[in-house]
C-alpha positions in Angstrom: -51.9 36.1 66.0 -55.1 37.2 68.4 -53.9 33.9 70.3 -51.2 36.1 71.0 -53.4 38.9 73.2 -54.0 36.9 76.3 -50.1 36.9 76.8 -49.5 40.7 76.0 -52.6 41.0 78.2 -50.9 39.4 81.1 -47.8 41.2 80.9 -49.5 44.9 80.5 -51.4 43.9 84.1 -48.3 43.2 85.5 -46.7 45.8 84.4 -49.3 48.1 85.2 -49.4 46.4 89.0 -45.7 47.0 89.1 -45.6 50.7 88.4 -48.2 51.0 91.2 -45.8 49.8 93.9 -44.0 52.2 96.0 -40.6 50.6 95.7 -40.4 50.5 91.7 -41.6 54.4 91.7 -38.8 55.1 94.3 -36.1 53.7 91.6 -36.3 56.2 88.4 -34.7 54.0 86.4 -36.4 50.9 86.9 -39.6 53.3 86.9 -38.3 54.7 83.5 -37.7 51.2 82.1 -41.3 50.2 83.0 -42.8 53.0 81.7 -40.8 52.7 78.2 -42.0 49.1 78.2 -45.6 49.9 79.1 -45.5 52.3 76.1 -44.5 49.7 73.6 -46.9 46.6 74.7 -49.8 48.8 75.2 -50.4 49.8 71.7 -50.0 46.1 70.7 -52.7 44.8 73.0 -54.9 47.7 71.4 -54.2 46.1 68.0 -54.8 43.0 69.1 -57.9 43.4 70.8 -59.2 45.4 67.5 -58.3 42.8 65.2 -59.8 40.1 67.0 -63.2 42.2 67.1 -62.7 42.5 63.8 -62.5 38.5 63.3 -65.3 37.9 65.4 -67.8 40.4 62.9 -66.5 38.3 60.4 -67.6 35.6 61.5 -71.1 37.3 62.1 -70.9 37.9 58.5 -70.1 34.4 57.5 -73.5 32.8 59.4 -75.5 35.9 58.3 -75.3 34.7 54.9 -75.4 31.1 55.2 -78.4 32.3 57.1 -80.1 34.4 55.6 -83.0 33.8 52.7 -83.5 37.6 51.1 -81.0 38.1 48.1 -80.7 41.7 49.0 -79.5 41.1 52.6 -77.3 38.5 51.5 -75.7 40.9 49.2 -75.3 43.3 52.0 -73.6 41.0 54.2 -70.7 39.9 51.2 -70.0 43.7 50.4 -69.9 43.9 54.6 -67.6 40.8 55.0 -65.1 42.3 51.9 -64.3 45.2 54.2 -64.5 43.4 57.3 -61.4 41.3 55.4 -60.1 43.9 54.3 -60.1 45.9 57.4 -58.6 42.5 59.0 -55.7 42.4 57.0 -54.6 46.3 57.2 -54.9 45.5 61.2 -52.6 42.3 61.2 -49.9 44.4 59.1 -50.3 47.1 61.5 -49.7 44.3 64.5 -47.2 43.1 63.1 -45.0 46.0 62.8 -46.0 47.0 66.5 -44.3 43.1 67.2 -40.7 44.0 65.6 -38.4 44.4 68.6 -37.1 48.1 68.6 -33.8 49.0 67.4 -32.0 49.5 71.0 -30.3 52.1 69.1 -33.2 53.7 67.6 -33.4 56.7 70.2 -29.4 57.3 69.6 -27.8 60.7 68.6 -24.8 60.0 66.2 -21.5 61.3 64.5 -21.4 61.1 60.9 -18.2 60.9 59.3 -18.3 62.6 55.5 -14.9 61.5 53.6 -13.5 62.2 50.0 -13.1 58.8 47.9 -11.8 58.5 44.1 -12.2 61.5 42.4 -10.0 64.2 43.8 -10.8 68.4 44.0 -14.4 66.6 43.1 -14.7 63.6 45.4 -13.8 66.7 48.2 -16.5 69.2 46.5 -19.1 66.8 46.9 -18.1 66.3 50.8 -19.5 69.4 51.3 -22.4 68.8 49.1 -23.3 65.9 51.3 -22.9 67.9 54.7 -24.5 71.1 53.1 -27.7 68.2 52.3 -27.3 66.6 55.9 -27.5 70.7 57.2 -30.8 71.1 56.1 -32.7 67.8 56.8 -31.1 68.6 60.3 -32.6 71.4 60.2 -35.9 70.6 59.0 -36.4 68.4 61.4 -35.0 70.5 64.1 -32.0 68.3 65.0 -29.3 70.2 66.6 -25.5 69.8 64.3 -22.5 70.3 65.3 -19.2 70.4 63.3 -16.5 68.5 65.5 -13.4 68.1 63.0 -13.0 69.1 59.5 -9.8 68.8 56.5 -10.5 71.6 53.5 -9.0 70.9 50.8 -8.1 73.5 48.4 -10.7 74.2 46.2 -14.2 75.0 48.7 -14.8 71.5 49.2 -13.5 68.8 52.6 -11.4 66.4 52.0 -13.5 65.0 55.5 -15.4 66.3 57.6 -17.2 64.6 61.1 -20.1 66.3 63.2 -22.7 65.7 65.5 -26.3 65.6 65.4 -28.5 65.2 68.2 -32.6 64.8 68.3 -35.3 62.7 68.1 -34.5 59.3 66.6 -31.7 60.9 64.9 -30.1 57.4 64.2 -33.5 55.3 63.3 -33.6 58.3 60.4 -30.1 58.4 59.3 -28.7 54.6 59.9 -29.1 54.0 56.0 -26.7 56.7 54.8 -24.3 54.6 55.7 -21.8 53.3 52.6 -20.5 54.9 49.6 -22.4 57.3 47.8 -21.6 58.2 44.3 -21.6 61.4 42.2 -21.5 61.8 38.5 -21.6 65.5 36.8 -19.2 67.7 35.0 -16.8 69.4 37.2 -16.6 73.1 37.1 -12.7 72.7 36.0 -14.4 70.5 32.8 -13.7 72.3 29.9 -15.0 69.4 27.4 -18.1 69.0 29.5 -17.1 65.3 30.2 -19.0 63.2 33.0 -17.0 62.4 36.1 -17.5 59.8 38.5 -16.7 60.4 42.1 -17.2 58.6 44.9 -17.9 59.8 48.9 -17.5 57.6 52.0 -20.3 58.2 54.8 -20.0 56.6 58.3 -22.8 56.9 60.5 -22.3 56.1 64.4 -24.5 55.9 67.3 -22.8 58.3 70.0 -22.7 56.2 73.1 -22.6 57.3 76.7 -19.5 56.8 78.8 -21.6 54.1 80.4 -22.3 52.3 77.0 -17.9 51.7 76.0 -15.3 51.8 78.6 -12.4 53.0 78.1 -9.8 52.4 80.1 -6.8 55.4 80.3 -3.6 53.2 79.7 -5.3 52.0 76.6 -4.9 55.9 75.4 -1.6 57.0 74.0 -2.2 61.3 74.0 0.1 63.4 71.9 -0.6 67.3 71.7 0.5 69.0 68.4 0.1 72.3 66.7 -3.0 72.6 64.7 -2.9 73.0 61.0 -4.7 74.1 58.2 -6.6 77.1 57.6 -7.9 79.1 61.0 -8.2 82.3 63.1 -6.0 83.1 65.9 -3.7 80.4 67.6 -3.8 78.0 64.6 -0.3 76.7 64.5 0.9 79.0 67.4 -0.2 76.5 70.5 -0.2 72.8 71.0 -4.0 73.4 70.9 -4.2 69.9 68.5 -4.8 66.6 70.0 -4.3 63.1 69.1 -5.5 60.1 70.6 -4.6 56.2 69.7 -6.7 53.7 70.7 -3.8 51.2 71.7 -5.8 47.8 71.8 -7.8 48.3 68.5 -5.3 51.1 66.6 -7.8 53.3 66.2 -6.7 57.4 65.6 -8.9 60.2 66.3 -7.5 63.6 65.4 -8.9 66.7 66.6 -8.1 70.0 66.0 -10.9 72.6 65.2 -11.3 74.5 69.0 -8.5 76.6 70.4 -8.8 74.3 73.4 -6.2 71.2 74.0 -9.0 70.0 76.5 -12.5 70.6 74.0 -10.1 68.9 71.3 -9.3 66.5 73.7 -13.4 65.6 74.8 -14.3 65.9 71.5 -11.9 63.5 70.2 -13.0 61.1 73.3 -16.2 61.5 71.9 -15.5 60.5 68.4 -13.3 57.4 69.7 -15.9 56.1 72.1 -18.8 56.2 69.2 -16.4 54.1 66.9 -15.7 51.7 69.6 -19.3 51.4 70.4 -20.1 51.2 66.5 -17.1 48.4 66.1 -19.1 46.8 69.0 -22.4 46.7 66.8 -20.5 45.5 63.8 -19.8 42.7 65.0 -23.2 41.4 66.3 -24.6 43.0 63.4 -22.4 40.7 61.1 -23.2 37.2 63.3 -26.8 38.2 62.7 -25.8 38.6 58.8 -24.4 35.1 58.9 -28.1 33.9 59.6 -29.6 36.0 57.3 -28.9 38.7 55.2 -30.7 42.1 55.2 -32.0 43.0 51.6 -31.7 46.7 52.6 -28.1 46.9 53.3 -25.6 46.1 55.5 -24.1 49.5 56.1 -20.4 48.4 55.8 -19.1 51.6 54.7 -17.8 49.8 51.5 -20.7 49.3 50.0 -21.8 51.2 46.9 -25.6 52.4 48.1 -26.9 55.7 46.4 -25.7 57.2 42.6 -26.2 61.2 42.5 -26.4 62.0 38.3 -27.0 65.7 38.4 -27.3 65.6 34.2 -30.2 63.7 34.4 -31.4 65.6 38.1 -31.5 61.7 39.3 -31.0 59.5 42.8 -30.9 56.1 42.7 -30.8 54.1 45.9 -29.4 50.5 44.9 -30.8 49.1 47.6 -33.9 49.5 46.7 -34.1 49.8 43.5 -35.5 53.6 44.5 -35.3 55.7 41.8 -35.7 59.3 42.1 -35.8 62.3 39.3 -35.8 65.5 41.5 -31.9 65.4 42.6 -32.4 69.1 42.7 -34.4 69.2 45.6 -33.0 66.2 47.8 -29.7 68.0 47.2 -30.4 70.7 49.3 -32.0 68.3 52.6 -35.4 67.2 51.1 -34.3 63.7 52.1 -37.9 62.0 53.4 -38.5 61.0 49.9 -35.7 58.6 50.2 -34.8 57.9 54.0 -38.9 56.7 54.4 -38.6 53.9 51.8 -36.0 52.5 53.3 -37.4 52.7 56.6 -40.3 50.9 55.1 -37.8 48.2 53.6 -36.1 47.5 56.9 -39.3 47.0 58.3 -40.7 44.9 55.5 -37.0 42.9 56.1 -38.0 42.1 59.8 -41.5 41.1 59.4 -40.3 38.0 57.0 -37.7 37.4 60.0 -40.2 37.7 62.7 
């Protein structure tokens, strides 16, 4: 791996000579790009360098006790090669992970998509479970949510519901949650006290930028509508409510929560363009698949990937075989106990790929 360091060298010196020319600082987003990639190789040559110091005391270990006579300082010298070996191999692991490419998408916001599966009144109580859960890690870590479209059903719970939330590595935190996520408990309406088994779809998309998916506007067939459902003032008395059909790909966004045809009408752009973008992504994700599979998941949304079993307070990730026995607390948005592990598993994943 230290053979590596010459190379990473190399290309840190040329970036660095390029970011001092007056032409590259003149173009921000060449700048920019520089700048980001500076930031990624720099660390790496720091581990390199480190490790191959490192290496080279070991080696000053190695002929220190082939050379040397005294017992005592030959003991010295094996306890000071163990952590020299040990430091070693903690520094490659940490090199390593500073070599996985980064997720492109990393940095994205997203729009998570929260729908009722089997399970009926239930499925739809645990929607807003999920979202009240989502709420608080967003606001823990000081994300900002937004709600863009919601269904109630009849009994306090969604039968779907689709927001926003924007921040710092939103998606790298929150790609996982894609799939379905299970729920068993007695409902409320459960006279017997019998177990149910429910089942609630999550989609999580990157948002992209109007440069990321274009969309052309004869592709777009627009119909205006009266909005429905419960609301405040102008709910079903304008055509407030917009729908938009993706001709080529027959995908439907409906949007209907702001009194304004033309927010309704942005937001439900915005919604359309991040599952275009996320259709996009599919589809290299799944030609990657077909060379090797992830063991973490592949986030198709039909894919069993957390069980909630509130009698026993207990998460189980299937993933990764994560098994957690404070549903309590992850319940209400104390989610790093799960989200790190398998951000540790993805990255596990890529290193036996790299």
């Amino acid at each position: 791996m230290v053979e590596k360091l010459k190379d990473f060298e190399s290309q840190l010196e040329s970036i660095d000579s390029a970011l001092s020319d007056s032409t590259v600082m003149k173009d921000m987003k060449k700048y920019a790009e520089l700048t980001q990639e500076r930031s990624r190789i720099a660390p790496i040559v720091d581990s390199l360098r480190n490790l191959a110091s490192i290496l080279s005391q070991i080696e000053e270990a190695k002929e220190m006790i082939r050379a040397e006579s005294d017992p005592e300082m030959q003991e010295m010298a094996k306890e000071e090669l163990s952590q020299l070996e040990e430091d070693a191999g903690k520094e490659e692991k940490h090199c390593k992970m500073l070599l996985i490419p980064p997720d492109p998408l990393a940095g994205k916001n997203i729009i998570m998509e929260i729908r009722a599966g089997t399970g009926g009144d239930e499925a739809s109580l645990f929607v807003a479970d999920l979202f009240r859960m989502y709420t608080h890690y967003a606001e823990s870590k000081r994300w900002k949510l937004e709600v863009m479209n919601s269904s109630e059903s009849g009994v306090g719970g969604y039968k779907e519901i689709v927001c926003s939330i924007s921040g710092k590595d939103v998606y790298a935190s929150l790609r996982f949650e894609s799939g379905v996520h299970r729920v068993q408990r007695v409902p409320e309406t459960e006279s017997s006290g019998r177990i149910h088994t429910s089942a609630v779809t999550v989609a999580v998309l990157p948002e992209a930028e109007e440069t990321d998916i274009e969309i052309r506007q004869e592709d777009l067939k627009i119909d205006v509508m009266r909005a429905g459902g419960p609301g405040g003032q102008c709910v079903n008395t304008t055509d407030s409510a917009v729908r938009i059909t993706h001709l080529p790909t027959g995908i439907v966004v409906i949007q209907q929560d702001e009194k304004s045809q033309l927010k309704n009408k942005n937001k439900a752009l915005r919604v359309l363009r991040a599952r275009l973008y996320d259709m996009e992504e599919s589809r290299k994700r799944a030609e990657r698949a077909a060379e090797r599979k992830s063991q973490v998941g592949s986030g198709d949304r039909s894919e069993r990937i957390r069980t909630y079993n509130f009698p026993q307070n207990r998460v189980t990730d299937h993933r990764i075989n994560l098994t957690l026995y404070h549903l309590d607390q992850i319940i209400n948005g104390d989610l790093d106990e799960v989200i790190e592990p398998l951000k540790i598993a993805a990255g596990e994943e890529a290193l036996k790929n790299l």
